[in-house]
KOLVEX-942741 format. One line per 3 residues: number of its first residue (from 0); their letters; for each residue x, y, z of C-alpha. Coordinates in pm, whole numbers, plus 32768, in hexadecimal, padded with zeros to 4 digits. Example, Ala and Ser with C-alpha at 12.3 -4.5 7.8 and 13.67 -1.06 7.14 Angstrom:
BEGIN
0 = AS = 84CE/7E3E/830C | 8557/7F96/82CA
END
This chain:
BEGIN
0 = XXX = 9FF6/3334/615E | A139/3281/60D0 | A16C/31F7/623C
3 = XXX = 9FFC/3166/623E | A029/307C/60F8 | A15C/3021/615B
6 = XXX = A0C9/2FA6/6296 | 9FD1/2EC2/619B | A0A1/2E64/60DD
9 = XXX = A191/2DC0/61E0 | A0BB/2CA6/624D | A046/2C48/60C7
12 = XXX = A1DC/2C53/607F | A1E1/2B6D/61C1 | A128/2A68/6139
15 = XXX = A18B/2A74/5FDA | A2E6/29DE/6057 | A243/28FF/612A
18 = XXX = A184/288F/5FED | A2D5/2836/5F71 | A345/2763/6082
21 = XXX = A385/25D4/5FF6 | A283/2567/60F8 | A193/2637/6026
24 = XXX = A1EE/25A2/5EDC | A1F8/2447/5F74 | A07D/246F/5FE4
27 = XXX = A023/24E3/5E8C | A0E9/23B6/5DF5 | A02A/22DA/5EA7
30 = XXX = 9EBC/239E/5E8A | 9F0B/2353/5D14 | 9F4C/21E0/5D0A
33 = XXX = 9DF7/21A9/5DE9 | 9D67/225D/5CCB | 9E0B/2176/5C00
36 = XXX = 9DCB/203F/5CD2 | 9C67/2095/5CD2 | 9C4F/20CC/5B43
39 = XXX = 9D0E/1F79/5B06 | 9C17/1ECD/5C1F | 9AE5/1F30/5B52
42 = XXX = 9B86/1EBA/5A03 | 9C08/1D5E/5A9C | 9B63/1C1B/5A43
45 = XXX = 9C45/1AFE/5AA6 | 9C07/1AA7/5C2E | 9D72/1A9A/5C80
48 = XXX = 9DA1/1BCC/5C16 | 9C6A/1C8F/5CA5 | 9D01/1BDB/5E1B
51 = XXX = 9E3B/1C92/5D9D | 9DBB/1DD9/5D91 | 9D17/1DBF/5EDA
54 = XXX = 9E3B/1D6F/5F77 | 9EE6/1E7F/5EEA | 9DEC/1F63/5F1C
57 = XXX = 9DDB/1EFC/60A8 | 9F68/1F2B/6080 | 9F3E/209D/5FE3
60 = XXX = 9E43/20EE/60D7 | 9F53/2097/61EE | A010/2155/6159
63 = XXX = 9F63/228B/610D | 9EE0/228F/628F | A04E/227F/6327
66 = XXX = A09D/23AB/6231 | 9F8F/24C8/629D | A003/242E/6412
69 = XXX = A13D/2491/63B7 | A0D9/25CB/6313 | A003/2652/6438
72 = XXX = A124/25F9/6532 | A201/26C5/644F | A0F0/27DC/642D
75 = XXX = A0FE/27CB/62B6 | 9FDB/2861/61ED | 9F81/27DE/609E
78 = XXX = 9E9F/286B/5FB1 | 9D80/2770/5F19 | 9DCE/27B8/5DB7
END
């Protein structure tokens, strides 16, 4: 029986490190600051600074898609929350 949850527990221990991994952090750094971006877009008024936003929202966006390339290259698994 002790054999059998060890054997479940070895790919949940797998993916908590790969949780860890700076890639993983980065992509949640930058999840955030689209949150961020997209709060601040919604509150802006001025028209140079709405253009702004957009462009750093198309520049987070960039971003954001090279990570999970880079994350499913490196077979890393994040969680959602």
């Amino acid at each position: 029986m002790e054999l059998a949850l060890k054997m479940i527990a070895l790919p949940q221990e797998k993916t908590k490190k790969q949780e860890e991994s700076p890639l993983a952090e980065e992509i949640r750094e930058v999840s955030r600051l689209l949150s961020c971006n997209e709060a601040w877009f919604r509150l802006e008024t001025d028209e140079d600074l709405i253009e702004a936003c957009i462009y750093e929202s198309r520049a987070l966006r960039a971003r954001y898609r090279y990570l999970l390339r880079m994350a499913r290259e490196q077979n890393v698994h994040i969680s959602p929350f």
